[in-house]
C-alpha positions in Angstrom: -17.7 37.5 14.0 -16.5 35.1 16.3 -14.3 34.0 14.0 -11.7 37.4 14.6 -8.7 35.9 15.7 -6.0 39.3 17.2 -3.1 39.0 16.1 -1.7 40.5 19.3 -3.5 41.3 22.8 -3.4 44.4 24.8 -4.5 44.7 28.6 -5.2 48.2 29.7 -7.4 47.2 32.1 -6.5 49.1 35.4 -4.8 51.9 33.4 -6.0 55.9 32.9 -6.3 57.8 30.6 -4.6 59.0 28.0 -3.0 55.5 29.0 -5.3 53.0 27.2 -5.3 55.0 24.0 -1.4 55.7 23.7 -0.7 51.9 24.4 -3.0 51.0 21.2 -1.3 53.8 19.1 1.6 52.4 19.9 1.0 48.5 19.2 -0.7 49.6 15.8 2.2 50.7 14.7 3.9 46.9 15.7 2.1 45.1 13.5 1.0 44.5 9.8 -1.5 46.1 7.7 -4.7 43.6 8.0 -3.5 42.4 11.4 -5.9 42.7 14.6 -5.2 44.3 17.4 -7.4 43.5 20.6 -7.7 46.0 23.4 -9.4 45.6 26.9 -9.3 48.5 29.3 -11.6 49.4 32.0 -11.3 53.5 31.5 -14.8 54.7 30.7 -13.0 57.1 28.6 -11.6 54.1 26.1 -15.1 53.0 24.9 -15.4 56.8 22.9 -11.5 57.8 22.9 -10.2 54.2 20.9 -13.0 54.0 18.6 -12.6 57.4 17.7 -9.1 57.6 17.2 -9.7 54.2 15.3 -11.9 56.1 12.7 -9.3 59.0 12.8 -6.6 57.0 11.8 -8.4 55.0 9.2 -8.2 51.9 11.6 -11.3 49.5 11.5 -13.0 48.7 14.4 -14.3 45.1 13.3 -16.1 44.3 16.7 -17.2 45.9 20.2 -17.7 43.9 23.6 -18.8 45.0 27.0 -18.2 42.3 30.0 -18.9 44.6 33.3 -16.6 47.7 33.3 -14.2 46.0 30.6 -14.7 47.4 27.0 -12.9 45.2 24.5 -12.1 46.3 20.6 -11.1 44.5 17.8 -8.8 46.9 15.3 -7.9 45.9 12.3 -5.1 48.0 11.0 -5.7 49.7 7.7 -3.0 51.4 6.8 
């Protein structure tokens, strides 16, 4: 799957929550139906909040990445 090209970024690293997970529902809305969204945050809240909200909002989480506190997602946008 390193093939998954985003087709925009989001850097959340530093920020709180709710802040990493309203800044993602917020881009999803910005882009296309089977675009990718790529999050990073730093909030050990993000690594169950985004995921969850993903499968909530029948969003697919196409890949998960730890790099030392930075969780990065992959969402592709469903619907």
């Amino acid at each position: 799957m390193s093939d998954i090209k985003p087709y925009v970024q989001l850097d959340c690293v530093g920020l709180f929550c709710p802040i990493p997970l309203a800044r993602t529902k917020e881009e999803i809305e910005n882009i296309d139906i089977g675009q990718i969204l790529k999050v990073e945050a730093d909030d050990p809240t993000a690594e169950l909040d985004i995921p969850g909200w993903a499968k909530r909002a029948g969003h697919k989480v196409l890949r998960f990445e730890r790099s030392g506190q930075i969780v990065i997602f992959w969402i592709e946008k469903m619907r």
